[in-house]
N, CA, C and O atoms as CSV, one atom per row, in Angstrom:
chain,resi,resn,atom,element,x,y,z
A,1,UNK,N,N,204.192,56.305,15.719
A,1,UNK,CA,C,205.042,57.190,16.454
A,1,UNK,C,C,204.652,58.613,16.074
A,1,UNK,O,O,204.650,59.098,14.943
A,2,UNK,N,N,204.280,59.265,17.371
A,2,UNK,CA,C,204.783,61.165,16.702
A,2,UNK,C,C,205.600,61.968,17.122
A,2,UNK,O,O,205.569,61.943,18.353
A,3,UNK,N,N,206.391,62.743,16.712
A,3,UNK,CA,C,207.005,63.362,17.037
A,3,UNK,C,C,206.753,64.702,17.230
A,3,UNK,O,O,205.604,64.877,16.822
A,4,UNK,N,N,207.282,65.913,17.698
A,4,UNK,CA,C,207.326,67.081,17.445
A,4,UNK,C,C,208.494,68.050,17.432
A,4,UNK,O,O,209.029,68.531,18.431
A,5,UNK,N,N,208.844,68.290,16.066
A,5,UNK,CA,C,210.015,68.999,15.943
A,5,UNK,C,C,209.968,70.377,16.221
A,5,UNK,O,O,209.009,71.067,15.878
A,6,UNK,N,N,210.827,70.765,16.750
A,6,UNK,CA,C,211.095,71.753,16.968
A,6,UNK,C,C,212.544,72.847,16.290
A,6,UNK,O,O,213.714,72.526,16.498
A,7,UNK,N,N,212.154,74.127,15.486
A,7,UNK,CA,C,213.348,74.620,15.344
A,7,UNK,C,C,213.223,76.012,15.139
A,7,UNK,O,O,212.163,76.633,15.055
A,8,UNK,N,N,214.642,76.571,15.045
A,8,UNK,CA,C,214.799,77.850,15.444
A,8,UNK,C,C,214.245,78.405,13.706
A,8,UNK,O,O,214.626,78.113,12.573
A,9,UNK,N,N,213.328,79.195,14.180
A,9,UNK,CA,C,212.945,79.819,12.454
A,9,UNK,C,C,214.152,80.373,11.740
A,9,UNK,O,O,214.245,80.413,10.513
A,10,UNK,N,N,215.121,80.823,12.633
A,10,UNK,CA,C,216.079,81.600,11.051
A,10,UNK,C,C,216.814,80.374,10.651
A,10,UNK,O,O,217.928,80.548,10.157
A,11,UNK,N,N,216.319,79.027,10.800
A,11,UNK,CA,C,216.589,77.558,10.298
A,11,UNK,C,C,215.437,77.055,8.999
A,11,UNK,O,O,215.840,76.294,8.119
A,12,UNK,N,N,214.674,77.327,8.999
A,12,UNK,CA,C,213.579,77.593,8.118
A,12,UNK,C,C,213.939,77.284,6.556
A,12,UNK,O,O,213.442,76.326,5.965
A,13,UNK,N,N,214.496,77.839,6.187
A,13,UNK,CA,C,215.070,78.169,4.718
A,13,UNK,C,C,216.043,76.348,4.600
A,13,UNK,O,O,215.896,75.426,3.798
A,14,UNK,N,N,216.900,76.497,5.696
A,14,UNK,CA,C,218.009,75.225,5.606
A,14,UNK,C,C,216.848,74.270,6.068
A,14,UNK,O,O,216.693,73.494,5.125
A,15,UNK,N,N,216.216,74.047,6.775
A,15,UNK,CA,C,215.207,72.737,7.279
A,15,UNK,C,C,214.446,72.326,5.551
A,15,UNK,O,O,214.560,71.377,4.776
A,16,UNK,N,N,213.929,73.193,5.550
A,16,UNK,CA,C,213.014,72.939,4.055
A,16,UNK,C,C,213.843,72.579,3.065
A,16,UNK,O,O,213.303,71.876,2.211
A,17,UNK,N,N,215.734,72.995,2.782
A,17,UNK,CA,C,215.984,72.381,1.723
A,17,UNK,C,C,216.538,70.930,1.871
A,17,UNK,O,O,216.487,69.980,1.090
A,18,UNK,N,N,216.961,71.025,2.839
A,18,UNK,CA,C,217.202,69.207,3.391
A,18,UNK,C,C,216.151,68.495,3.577
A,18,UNK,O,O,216.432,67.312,3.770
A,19,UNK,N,N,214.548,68.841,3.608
A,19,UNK,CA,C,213.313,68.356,3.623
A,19,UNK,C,C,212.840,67.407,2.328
A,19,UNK,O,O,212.403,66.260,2.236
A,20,UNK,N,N,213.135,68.416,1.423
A,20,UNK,CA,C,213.145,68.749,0.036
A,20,UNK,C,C,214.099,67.103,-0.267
A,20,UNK,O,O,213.651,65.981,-0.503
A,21,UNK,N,N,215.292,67.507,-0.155
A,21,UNK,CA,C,216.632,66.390,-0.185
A,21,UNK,C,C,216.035,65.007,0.395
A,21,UNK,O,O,216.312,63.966,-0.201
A,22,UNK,N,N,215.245,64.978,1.515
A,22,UNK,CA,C,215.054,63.773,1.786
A,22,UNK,C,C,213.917,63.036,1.174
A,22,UNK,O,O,213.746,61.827,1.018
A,23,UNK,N,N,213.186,64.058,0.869
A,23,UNK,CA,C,212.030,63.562,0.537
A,23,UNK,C,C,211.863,62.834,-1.338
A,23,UNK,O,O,210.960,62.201,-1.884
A,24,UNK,N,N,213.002,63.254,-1.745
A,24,UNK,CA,C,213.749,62.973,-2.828
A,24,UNK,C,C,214.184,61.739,-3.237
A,24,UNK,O,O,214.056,61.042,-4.243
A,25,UNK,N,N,214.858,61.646,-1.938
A,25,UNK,CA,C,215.472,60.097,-1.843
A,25,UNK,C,C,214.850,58.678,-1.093
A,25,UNK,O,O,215.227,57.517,-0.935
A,26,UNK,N,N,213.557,59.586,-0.704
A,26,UNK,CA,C,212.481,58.819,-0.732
A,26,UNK,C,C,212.704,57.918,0.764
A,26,UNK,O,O,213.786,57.409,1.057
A,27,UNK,N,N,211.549,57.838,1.574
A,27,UNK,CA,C,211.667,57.203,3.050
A,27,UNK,C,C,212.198,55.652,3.092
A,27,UNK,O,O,212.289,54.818,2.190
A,28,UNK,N,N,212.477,55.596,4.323
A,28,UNK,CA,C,213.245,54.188,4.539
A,28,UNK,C,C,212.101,53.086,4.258
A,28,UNK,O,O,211.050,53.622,4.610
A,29,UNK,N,N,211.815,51.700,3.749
A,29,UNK,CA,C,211.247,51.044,3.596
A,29,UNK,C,C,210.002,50.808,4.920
A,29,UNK,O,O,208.782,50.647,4.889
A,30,UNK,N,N,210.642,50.857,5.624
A,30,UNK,CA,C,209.624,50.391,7.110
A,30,UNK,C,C,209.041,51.233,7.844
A,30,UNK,O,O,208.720,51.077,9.023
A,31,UNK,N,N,208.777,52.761,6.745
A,31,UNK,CA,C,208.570,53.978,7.567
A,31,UNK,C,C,207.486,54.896,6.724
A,31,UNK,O,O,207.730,54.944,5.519
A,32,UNK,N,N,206.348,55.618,7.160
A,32,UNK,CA,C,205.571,56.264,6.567
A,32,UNK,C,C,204.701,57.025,7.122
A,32,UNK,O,O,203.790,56.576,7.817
A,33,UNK,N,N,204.928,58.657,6.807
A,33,UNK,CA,C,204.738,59.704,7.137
A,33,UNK,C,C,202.850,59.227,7.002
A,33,UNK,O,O,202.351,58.776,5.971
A,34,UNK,N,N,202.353,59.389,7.849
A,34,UNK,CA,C,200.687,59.270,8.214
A,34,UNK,C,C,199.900,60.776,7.983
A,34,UNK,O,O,198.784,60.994,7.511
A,35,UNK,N,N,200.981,61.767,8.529
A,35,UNK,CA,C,200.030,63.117,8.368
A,35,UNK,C,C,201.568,63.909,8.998
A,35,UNK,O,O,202.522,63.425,9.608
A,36,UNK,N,N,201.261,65.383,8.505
A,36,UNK,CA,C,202.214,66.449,9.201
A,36,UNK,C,C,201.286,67.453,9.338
A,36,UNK,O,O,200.168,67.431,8.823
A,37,UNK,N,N,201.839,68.549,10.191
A,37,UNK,CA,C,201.075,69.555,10.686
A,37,UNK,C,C,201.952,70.485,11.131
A,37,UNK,O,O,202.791,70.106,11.948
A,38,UNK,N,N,201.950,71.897,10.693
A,38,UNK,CA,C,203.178,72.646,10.740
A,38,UNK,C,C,201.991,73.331,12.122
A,38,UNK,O,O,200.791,73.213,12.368
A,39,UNK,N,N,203.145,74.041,12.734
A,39,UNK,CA,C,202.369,74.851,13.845
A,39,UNK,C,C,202.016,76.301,13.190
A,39,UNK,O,O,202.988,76.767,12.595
A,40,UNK,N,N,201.105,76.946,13.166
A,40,UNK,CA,C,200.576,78.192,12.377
A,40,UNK,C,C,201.912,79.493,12.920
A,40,UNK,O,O,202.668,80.317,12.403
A,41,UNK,N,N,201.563,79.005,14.173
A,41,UNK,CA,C,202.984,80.374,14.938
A,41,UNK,C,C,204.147,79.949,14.452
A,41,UNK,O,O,204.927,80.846,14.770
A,42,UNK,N,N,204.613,79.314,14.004
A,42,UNK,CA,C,205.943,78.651,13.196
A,42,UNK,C,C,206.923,78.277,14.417
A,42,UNK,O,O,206.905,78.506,15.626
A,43,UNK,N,N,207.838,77.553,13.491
A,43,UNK,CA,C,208.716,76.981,14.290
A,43,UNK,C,C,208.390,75.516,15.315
A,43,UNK,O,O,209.061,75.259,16.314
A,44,UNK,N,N,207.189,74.630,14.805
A,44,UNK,CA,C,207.132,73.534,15.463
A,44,UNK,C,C,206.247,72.636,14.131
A,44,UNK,O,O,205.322,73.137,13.492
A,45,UNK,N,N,206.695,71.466,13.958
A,45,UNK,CA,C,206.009,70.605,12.485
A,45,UNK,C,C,206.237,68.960,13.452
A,45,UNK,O,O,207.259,68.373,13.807
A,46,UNK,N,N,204.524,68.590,13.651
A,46,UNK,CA,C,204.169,67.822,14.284
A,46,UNK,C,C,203.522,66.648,13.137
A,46,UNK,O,O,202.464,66.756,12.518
A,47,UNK,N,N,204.627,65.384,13.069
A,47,UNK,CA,C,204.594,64.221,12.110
A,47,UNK,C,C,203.712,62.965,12.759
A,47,UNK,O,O,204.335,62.861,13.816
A,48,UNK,N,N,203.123,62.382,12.802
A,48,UNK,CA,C,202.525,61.195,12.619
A,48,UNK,C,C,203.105,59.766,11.907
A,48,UNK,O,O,202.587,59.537,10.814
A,49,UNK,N,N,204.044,58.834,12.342
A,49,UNK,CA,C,204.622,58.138,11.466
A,49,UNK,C,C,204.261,56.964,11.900
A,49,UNK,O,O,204.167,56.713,13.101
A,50,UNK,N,N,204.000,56.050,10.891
A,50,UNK,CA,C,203.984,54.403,10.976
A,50,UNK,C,C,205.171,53.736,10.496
A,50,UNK,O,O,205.490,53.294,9.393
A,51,UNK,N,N,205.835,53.792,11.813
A,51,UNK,CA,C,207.599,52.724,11.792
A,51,UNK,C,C,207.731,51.263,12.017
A,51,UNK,O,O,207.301,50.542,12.918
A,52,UNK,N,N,208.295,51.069,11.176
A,52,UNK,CA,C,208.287,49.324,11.709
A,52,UNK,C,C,209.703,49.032,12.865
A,52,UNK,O,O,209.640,48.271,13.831
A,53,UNK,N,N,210.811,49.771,12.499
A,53,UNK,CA,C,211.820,49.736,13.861
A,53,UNK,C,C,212.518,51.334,14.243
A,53,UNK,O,O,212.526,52.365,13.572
A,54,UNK,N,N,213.012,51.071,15.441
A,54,UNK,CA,C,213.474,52.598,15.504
A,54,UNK,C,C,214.410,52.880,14.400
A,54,UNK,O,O,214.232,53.904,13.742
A,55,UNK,N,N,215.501,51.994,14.092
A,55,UNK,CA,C,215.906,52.422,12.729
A,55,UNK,C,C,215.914,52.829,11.902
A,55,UNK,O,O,216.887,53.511,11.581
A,56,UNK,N,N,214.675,52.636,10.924
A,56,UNK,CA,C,213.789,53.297,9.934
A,56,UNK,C,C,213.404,54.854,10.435
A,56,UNK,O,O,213.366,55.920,9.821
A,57,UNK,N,N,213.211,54.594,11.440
A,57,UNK,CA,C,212.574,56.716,11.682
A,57,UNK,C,C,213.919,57.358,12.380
A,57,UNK,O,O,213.865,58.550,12.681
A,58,UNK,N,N,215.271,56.529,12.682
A,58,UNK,CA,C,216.489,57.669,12.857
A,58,UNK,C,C,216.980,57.614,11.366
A,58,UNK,O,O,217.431,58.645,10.868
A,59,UNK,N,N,216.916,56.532,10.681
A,59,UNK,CA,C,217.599,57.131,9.027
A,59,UNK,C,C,216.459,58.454,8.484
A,59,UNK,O,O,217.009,59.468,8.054
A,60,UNK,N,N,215.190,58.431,8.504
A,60,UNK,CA,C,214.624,59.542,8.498
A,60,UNK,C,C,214.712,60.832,8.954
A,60,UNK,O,O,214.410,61.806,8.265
A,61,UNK,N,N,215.222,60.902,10.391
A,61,UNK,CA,C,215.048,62.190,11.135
A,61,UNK,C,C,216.889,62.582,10.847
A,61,UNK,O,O,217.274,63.745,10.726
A,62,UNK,N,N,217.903,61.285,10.773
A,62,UNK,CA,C,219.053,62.072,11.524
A,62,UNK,C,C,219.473,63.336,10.271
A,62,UNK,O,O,219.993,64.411,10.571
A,63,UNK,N,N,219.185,62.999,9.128
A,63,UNK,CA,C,219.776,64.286,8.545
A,63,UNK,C,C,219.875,66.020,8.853
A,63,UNK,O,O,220.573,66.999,8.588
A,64,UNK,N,N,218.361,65.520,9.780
A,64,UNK,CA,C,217.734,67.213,10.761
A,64,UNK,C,C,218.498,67.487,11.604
A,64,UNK,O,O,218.842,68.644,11.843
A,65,UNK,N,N,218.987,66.276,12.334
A,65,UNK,CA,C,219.184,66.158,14.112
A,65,UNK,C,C,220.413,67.823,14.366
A,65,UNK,O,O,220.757,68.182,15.492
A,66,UNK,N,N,220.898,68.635,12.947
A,66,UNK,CA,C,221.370,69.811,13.523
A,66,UNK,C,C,220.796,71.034,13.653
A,66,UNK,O,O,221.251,72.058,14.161
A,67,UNK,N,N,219.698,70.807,13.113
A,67,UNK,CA,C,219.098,71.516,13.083
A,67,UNK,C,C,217.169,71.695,14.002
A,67,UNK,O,O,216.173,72.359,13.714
A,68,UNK,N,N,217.424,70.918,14.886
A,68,UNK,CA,C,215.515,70.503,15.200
A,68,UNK,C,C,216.603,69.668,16.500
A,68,UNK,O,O,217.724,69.175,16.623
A,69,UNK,N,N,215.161,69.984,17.392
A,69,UNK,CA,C,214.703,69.215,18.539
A,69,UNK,C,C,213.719,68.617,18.377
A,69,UNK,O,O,212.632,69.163,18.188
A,70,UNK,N,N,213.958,67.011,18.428
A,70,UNK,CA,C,212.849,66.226,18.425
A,70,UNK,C,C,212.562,65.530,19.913
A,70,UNK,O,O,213.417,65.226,20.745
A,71,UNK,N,N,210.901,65.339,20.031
A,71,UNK,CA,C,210.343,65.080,21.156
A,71,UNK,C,C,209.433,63.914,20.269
A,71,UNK,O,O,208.659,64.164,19.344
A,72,UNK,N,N,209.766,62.578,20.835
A,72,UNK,CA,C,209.081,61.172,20.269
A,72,UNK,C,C,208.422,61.030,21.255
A,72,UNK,O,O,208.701,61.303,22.422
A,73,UNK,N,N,207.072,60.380,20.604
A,73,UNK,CA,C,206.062,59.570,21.525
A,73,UNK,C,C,205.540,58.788,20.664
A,73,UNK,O,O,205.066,59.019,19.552
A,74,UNK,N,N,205.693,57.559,21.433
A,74,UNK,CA,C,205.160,56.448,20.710
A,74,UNK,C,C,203.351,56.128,20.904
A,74,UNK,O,O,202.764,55.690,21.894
A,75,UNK,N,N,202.952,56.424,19.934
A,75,UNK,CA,C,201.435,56.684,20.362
A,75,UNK,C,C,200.618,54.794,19.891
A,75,UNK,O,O,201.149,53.894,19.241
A,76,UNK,N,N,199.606,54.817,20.371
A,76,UNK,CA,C,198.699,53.290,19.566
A,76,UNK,C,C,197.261,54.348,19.267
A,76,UNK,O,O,196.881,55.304,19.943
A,77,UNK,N,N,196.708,53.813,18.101
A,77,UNK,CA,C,195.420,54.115,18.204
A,77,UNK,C,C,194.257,53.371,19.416
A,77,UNK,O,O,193.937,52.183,19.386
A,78,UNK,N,N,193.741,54.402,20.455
A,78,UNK,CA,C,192.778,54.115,20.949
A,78,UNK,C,C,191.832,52.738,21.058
A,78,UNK,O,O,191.448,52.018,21.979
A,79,UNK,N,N,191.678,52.772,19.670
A,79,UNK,CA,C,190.597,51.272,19.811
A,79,UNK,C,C,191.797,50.013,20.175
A,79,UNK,O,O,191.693,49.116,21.011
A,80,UNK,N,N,192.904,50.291,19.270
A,80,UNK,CA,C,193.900,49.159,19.314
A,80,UNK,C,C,194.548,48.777,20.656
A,80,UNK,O,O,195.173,47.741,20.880
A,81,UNK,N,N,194.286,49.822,21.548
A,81,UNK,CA,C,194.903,49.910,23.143
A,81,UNK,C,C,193.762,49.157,23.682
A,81,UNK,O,O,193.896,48.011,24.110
A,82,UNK,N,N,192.568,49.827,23.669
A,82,UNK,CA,C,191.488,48.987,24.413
A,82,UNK,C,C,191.372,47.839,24.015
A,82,UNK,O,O,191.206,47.077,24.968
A,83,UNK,N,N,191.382,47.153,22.701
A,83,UNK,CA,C,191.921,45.636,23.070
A,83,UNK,C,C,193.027,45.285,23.863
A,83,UNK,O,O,192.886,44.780,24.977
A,84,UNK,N,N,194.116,45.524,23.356
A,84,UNK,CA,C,195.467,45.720,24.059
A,84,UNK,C,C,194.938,44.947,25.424
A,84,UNK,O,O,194.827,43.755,25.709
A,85,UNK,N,N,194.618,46.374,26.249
A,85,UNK,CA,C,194.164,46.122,27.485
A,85,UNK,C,C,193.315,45.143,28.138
A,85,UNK,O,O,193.302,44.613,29.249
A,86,UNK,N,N,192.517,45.067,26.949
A,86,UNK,CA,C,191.607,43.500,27.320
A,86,UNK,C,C,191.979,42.695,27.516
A,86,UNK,O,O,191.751,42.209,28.624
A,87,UNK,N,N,192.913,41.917,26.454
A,87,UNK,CA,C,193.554,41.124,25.827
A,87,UNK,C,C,194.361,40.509,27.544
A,87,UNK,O,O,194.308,39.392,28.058
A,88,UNK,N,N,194.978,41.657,27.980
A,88,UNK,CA,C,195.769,41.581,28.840
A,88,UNK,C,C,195.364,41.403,30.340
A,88,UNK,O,O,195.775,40.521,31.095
A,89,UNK,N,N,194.560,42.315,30.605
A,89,UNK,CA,C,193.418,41.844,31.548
A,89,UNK,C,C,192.946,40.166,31.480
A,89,UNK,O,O,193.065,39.142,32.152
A,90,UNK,N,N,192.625,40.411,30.804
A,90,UNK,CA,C,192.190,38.394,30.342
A,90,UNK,C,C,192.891,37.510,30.875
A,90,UNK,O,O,192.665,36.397,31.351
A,91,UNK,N,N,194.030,38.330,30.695
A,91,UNK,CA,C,195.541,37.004,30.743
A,91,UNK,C,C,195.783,36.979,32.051
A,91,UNK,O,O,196.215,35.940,32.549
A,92,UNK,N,N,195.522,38.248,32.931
A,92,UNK,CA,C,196.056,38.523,34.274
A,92,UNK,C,C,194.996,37.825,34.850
A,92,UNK,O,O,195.552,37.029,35.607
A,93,UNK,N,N,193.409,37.610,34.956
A,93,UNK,CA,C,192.918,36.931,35.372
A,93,UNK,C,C,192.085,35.884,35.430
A,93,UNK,O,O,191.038,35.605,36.014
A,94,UNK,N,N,193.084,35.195,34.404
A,94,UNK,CA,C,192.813,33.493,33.792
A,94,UNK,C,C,193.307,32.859,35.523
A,94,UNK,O,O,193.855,33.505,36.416
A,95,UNK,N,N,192.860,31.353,35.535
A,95,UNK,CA,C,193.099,30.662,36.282
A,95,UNK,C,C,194.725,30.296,36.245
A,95,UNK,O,O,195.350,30.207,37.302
A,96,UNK,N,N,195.371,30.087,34.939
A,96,UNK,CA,C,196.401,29.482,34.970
A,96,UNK,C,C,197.499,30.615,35.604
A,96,UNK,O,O,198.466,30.074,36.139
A,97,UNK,N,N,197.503,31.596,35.622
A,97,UNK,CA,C,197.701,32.435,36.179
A,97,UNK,C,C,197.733,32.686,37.676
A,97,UNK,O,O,198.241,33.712,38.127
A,98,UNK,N,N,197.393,32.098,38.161
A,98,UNK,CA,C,196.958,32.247,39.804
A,98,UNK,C,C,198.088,31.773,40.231
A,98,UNK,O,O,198.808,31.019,39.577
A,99,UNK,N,N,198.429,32.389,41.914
A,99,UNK,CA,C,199.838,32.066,42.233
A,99,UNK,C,C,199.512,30.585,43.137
A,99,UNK,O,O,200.443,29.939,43.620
């Protein structure tokens, strides 16, 4: 999953100490930050996460949710899609399949 948060910079100071706080108490079992990337112009920090349910990444995010706009996209790595797609293709035009 990635997200991209969004927040108002004179939030800055309060985002980072609840950051701080969470990161403390350490991520939900089924959840793990892959990479972050703050935006250089500030005010946008773009996460990379490997979730096992949506659960795990709202006990993560909701402590923010007053502070940040989040925008989720559930991403796959590339190679893992083009199987995906194979995989599936295959299935759509197997014989047993036929109407």
């Amino acid at each position: 999953m990635l997200d991209i948060t969004t927040f108002d910079p004179e939030n800055t100071m309060e985002l980072f100490k609840r950051w701080e706080q969470v990161e403390k108490m350490g991520s939900p079992n089924g959840l793990k930050v892959i990479n972050q990337w703050f935006d250089a112009g500030g005010g946008r920090v773009i996460t990379l996460f490997d979730v096992e349910t949506v659960k795990d990444y709202m006990t993560y995010n909701l402590p923010f949710a007053d502070l940040c706009q989040v925008d989720v996209f559930p991403v796959i790595e590339a190679e893992d899609f083009k199987i995906f797609v194979a995989h599936q293709m295959g299935k759509l035009s197997s014989p047993d399949n036929s109407p």
